[in-house]
C-alpha positions in Angstrom: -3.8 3.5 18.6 -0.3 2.7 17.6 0.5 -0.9 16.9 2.8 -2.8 15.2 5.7 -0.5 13.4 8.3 -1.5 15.6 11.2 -1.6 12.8 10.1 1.8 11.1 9.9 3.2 14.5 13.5 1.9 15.5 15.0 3.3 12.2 13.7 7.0 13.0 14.8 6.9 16.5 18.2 5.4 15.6 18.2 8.9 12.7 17.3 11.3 15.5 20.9 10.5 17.5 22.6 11.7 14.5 22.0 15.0 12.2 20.5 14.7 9.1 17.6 14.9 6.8 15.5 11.8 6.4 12.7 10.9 4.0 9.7 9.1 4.9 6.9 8.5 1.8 3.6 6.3 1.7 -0.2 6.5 0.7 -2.3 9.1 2.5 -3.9 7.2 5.9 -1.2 5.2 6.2 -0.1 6.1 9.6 3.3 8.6 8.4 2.0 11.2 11.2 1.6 8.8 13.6 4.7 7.1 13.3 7.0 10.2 13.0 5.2 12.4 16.2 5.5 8.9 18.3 9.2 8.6 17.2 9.6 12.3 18.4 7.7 11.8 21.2 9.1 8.7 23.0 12.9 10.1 22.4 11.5 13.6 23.8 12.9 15.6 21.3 11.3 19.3 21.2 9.9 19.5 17.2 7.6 21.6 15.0 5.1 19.4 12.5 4.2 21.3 9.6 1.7 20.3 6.7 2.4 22.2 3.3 -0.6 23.4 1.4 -1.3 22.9 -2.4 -0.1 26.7 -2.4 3.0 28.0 -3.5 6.5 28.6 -1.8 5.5 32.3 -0.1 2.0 31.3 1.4 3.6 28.2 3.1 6.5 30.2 4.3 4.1 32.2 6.1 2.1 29.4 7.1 5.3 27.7 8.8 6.5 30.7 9.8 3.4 31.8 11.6 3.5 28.2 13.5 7.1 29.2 14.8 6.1 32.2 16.2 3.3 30.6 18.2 5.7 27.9 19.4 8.7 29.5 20.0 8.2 33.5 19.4 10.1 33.0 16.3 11.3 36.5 15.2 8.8 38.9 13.7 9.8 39.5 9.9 8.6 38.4 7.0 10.2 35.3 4.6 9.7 34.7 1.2 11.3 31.1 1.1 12.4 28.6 3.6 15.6 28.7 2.5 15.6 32.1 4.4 13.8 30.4 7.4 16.8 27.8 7.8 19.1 30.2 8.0 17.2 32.1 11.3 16.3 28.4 12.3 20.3 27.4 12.3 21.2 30.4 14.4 18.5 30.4 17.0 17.6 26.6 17.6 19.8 23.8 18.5 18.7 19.7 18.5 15.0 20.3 17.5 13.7 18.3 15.2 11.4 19.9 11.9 9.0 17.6 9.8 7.7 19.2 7.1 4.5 17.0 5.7 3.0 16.7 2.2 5.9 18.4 0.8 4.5 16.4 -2.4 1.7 19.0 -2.2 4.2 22.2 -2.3 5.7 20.5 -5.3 2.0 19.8 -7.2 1.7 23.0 -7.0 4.0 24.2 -9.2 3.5 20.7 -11.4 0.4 21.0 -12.2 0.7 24.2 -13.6 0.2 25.1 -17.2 2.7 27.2 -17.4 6.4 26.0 -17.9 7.9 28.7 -16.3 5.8 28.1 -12.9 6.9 24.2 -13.3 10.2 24.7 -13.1 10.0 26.1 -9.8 9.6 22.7 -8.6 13.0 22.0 -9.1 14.1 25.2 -7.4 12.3 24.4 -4.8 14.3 21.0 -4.3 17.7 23.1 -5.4 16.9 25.0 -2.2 15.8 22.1 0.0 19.8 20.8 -0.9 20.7 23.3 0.6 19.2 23.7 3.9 20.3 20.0 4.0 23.7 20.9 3.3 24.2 24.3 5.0 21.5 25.8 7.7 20.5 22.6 9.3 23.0 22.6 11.6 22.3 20.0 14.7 18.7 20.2 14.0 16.8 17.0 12.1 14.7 17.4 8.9 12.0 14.9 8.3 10.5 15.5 4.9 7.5 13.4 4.1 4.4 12.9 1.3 2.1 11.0 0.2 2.8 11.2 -3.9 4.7 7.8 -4.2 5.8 9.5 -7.3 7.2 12.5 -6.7 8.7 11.5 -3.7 10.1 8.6 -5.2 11.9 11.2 -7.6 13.3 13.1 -5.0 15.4 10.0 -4.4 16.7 9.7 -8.4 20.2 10.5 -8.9 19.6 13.4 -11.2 17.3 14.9 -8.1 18.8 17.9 -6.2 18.6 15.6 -3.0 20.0 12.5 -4.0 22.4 11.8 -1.9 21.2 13.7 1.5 18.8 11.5 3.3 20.5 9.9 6.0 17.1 7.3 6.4 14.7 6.2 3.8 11.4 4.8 5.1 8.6 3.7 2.3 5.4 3.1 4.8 3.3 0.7 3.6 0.2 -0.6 4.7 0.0 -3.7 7.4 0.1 -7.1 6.4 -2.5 -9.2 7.6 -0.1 -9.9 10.8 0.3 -6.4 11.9 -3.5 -6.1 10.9 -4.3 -8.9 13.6 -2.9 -6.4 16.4 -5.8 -3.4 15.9 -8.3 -6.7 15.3 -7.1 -8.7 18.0 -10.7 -9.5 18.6 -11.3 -11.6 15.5 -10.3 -14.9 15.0 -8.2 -16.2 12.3 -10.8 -17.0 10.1 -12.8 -13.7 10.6 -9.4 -11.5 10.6 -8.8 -13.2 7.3 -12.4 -12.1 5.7 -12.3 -8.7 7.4 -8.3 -7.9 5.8 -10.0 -9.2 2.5 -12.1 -6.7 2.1 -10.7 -3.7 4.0 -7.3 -4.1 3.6 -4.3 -2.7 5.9 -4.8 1.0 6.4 -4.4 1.7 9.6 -7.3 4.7 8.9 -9.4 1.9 7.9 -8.3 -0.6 10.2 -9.6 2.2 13.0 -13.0 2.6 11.7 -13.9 -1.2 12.0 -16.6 -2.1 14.5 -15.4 -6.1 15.5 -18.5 -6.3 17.6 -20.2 -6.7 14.2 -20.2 -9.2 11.7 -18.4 -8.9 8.2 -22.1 -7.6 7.0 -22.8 -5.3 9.2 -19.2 -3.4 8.8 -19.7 -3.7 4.4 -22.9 -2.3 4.8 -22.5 0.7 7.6 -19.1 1.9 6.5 -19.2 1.3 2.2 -22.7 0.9 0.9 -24.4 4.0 3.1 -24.5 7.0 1.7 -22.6 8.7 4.3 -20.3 5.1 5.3 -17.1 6.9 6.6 -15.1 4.7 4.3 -17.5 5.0 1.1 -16.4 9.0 1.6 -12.8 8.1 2.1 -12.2 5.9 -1.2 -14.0 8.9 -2.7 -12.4 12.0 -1.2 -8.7 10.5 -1.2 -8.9 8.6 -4.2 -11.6 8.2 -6.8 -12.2 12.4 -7.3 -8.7 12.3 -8.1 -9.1 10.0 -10.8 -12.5 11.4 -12.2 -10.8 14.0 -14.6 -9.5 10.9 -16.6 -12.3 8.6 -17.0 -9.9 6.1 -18.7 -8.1 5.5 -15.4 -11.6 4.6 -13.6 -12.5 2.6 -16.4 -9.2 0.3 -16.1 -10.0 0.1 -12.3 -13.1 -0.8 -13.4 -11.7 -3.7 -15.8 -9.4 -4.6 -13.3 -11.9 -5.2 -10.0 -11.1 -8.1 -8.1 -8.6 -10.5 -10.7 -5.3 -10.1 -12.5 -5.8 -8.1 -16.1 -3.4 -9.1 -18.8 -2.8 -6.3 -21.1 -4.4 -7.5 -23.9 -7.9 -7.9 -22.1 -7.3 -4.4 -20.1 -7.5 -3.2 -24.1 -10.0 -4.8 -26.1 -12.5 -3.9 -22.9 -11.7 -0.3 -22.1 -11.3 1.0 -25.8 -8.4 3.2 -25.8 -7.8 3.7 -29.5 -5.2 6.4 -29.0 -1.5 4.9 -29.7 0.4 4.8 -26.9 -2.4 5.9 -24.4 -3.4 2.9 -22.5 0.5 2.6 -21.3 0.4 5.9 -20.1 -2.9 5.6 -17.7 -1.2 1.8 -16.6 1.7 4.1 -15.9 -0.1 7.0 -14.1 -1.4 4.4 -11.9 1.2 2.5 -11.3 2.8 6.0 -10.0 0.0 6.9 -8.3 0.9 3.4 -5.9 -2.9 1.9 -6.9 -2.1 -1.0 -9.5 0.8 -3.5 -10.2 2.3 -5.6 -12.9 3.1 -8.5 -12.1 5.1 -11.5 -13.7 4.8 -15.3 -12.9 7.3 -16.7 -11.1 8.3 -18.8 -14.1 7.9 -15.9 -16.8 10.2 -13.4 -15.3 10.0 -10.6 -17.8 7.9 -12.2 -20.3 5.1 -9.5 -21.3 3.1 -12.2 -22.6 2.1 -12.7 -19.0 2.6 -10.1 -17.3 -0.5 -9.0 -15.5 -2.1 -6.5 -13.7 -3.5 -5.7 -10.4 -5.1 -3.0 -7.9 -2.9 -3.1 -4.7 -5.4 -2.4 -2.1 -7.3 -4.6 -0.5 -10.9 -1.8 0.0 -10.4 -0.4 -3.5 -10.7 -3.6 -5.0 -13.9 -4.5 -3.3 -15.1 -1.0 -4.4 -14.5 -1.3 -7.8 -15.7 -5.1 -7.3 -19.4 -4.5 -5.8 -19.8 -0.3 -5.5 -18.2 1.6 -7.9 -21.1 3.1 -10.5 -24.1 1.0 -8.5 -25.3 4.3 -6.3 -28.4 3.9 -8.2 -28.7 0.2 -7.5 -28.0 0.5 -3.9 -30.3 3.1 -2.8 -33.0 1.9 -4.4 -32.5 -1.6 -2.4 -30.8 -0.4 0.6 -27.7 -1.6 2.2 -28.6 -5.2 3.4 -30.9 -5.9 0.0 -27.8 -5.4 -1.8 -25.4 -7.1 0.1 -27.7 -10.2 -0.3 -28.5 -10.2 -3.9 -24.9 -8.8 -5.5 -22.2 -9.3 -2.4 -23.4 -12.3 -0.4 -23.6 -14.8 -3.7 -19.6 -14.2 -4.3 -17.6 -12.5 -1.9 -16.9 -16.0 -1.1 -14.8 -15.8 -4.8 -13.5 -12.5 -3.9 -12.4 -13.6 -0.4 -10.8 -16.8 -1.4 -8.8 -14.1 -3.8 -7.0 -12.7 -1.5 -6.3 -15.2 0.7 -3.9 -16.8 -1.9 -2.0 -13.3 -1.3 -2.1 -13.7 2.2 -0.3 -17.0 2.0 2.1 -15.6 0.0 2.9 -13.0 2.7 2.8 -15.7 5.0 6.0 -16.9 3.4 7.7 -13.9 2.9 7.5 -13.3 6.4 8.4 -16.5 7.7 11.3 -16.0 5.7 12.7 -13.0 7.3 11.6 -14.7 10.7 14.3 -17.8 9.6 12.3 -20.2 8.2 12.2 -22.0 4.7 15.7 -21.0 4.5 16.4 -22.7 0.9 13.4 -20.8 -0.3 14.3 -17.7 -2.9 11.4 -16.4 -4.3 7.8 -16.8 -3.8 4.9 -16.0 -6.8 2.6 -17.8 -9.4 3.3 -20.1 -11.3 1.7 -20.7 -14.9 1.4 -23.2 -17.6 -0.6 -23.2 -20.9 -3.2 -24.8 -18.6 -3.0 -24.1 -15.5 -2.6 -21.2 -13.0 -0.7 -22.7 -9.7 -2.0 -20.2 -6.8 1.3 -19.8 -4.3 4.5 -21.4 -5.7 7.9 -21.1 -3.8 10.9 -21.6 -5.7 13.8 -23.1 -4.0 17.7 -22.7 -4.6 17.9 -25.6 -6.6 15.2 -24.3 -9.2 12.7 -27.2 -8.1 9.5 -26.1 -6.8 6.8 -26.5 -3.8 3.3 -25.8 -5.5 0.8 -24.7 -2.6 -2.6 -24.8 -3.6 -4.6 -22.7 -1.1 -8.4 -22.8 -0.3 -10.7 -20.8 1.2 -13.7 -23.1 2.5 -16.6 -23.4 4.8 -15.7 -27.3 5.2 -12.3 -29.5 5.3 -10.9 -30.2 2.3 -11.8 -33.6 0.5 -9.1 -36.0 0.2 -10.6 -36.4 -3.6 -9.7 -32.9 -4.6 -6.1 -32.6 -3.0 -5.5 -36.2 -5.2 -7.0 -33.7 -8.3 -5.0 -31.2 -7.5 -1.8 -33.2 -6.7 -2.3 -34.9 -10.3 -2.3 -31.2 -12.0 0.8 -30.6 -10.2 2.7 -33.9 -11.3 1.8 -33.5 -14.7 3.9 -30.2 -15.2 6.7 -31.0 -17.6 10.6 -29.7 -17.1 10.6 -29.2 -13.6 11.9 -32.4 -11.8 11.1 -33.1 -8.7 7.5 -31.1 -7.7 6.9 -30.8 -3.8 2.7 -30.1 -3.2 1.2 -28.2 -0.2 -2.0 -27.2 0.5 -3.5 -24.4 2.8 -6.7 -24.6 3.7 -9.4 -22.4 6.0 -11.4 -25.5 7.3 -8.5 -28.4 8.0 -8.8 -30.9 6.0 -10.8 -34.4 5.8 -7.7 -36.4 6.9 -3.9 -35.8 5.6 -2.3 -37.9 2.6 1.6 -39.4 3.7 4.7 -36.7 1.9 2.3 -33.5 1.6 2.9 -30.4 3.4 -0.3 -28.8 5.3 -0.6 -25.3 6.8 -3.4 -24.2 8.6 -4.7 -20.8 9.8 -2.6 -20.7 12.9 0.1 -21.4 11.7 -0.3 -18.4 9.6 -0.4 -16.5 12.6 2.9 -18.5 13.5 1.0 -20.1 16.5 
């Protein structure tokens, strides 16, 4: 099912009129495959898709190689590099189009070696990648792709061999609640809202949903079974990758569902190595699954910088299943949900709406709206934390406090919160909104209201 897209998908057709080399990165499951072969296939361009192996330079050769004979009765010799392959490919084939996947995993291979002399073959590997872009492509495209944000970020550095030779860059993220809406067009607001909460925006995960059943039903089938499709997912793709350093589970552990300062990320996890407890906030940060964040007020100020998981499923895992197989199969699925879900996935809902306001803006943005606004964050003060606060060009502020409820909001609380908001000191003239999931009791005269529709830009 392909949804949504429509500007990634644009930018690789507009590529493939042209001769080049593009790059295309993003999280594993995120839909890079899909994208690229639907690119390919609505501007009917003949292509080869190949996958690299975690293998080295010669076995993947052969593995590409072999895929070229079967397509296209490639020529019958062996090829010890691709650079070699280009060169055939260059004379022999005119306006196809080559993706070569997971070329991140060629270049672990050689990374993760213990031997220095093996690791520097991952530099050759891009030397020689430079030039095929620059000499045997001919009028043929290139599309390399991965799924290590961090190497393939590095391929893009000025002191990288390929700096400089990708005529597109796409960075393929996960979909917004919006775009989510299009595979859940079933839902409602208020139910697309608690299923993106907890599941997030893979398009994998977005697949595996059954909308026919409630938020329950989909918690306890696909994350707290043994055999739940997305239980083996988070494990397979992402928390076996992480097991050789417990540290880095441990943080995720620390993390869950909130914001971490640094300070309380360290006296919890008990990292007494110097030095140590930035490295595994780095490590994640490169493998894509945390960020730091700053308040919109504290730009740059460490003091408050904070830190969180990015995706929407791995927080809830860490939140409610991460460690608890003992728990939960000595329950079952639906005992569990009741006693250590039901009582506060309320909280952890009502977390990540806040986030999904924030994207509201940013989007409505780009669409043209809010056109004073320039940034969009948190906002903090020694006693307060302000949920969604947009910053206009005249450094005055609109404070939105945003609510995720069963029933409309009470006029008493928005007065409460309005009075937090006026008592901020330094900031002239405060504008308050509020965004609540149930409407409200009845609306106070000079306050901006959203509600979920609007969200959805109905």
């Amino acid at each position: 099912m392909f949804v949504a897209r429509e500007d990634e998908l644009h930018r690789i057709k507009n590529f493939l009129t042209n001769r080049g080399a593009m790059i295309i990165y993003g999280l594993r499951r995120v839909g890079k495959t899909t994208l690229i072969k639907k690119a390919l296939d609505d501007e009917q361009i003949d292509y080869i898709y190949f996958e690299c192996q975690k293998a080295d330079e010669e076995t993947n050769v052969a593995l590409f190689t072999s895929l070229l004979k079967e397509k296209y009765g490639f020529i019958d010799a062996e090829f010890k590099s691709f650079l070699s392959v280009f060169k055939e490919i260059k004379k022999n084939f005119h306006n196809i189009a080559i993706a070569i996947d997971e070329y991140s995993y060629l270049k672990q291979y050689y990374l993760e070696s213990k031997k220095p002399e093996t690791k520097l073959m991952a530099s050759s590997i891009d030397s020689e990648f430079q030039n095929i872009i620059d000499e045997y492509l001919g009028d043929n495209h290139l599309i390399i792709s991965g799924s290590s944000i961090h190497i393939m970020e590095k391929l893009l550095d000025h002191n990288s061999p390929l700096y400089g030779r990708f005529e597109e860059i796409i960075s393929l993220k996960q979909f917004n609640y919006y775009d989510a809406k299009k595979m859940l067009n079933k839902l409602n607001e208020k139910e697309l809202i608690a299923f993106y909460s907890v599941f997030g925006g893979s398009p994998f995960v977005l697949e595996k949903l059954d909308t026919n059943k409630t938020l329950k039903e989909n918690i306890c089938h696909l994350l707290l079974s043994e055999n739940g499709k997305l239980r083996n997912h988070l494990k397979n793709n992402v928390i076996n990758e992480l097991e050789s350093d417990i540290d880095l589970n441990n943080i995720l552990n620390i993390i869950k569902n909130g914001s971490k300062k640094y300070g309380e990320i360290e006296n919890k996890c008990h990292i007494e190595t110097a030095g140590l407890l930035d490295k595994r906030l780095k490590k994640l940060m490169e493998l894509d699954i945390i960020e730091a964040k700053y308040p919109i007020n504290r730009e740059h100020d460490k003091r408050k910088k904070y830190y969180q998981i990015k995706d929407n499923l791995l927080k809830f895992y860490y939140a409610y299943v991460f460690r608890e197989d003992n728990r939960i199969n000595l329950l079952g699925e639906e005992r569990y949900y009741d006693l250590y879900i039901r009582p506060s996935i309320g909280e952890f809902i009502a977390r990540r709406f806040e986030n999904i306001v924030r994207d509201y803006f940013s989007l409505a943005i780009k669409k043209g709206l809010y056109q004073d606004i320039v940034d969009i964050g948190t906002f903090f003060t020694d006693q307060n934390e302000f949920d969604c606060v947009l910053k206009k060009n005249n450094d005055t502020y609109i404070i939105y406090e945003v609510k995720w409820l069963k029933n409309p909001l009470k006029v008493s609380e928005m007065h409460k919160e309005i009075a937090q908001a006026k008592e901020i000191k330094g900031l002239g003239n405060i504008e308050v909104g509020f965004v609540s999931s149930s409407g409200y009791e009845e609306k106070i005269n000079g306050i901006s209201y959203l509600n979920l529709a609007e969200l959805f830009f109905k």
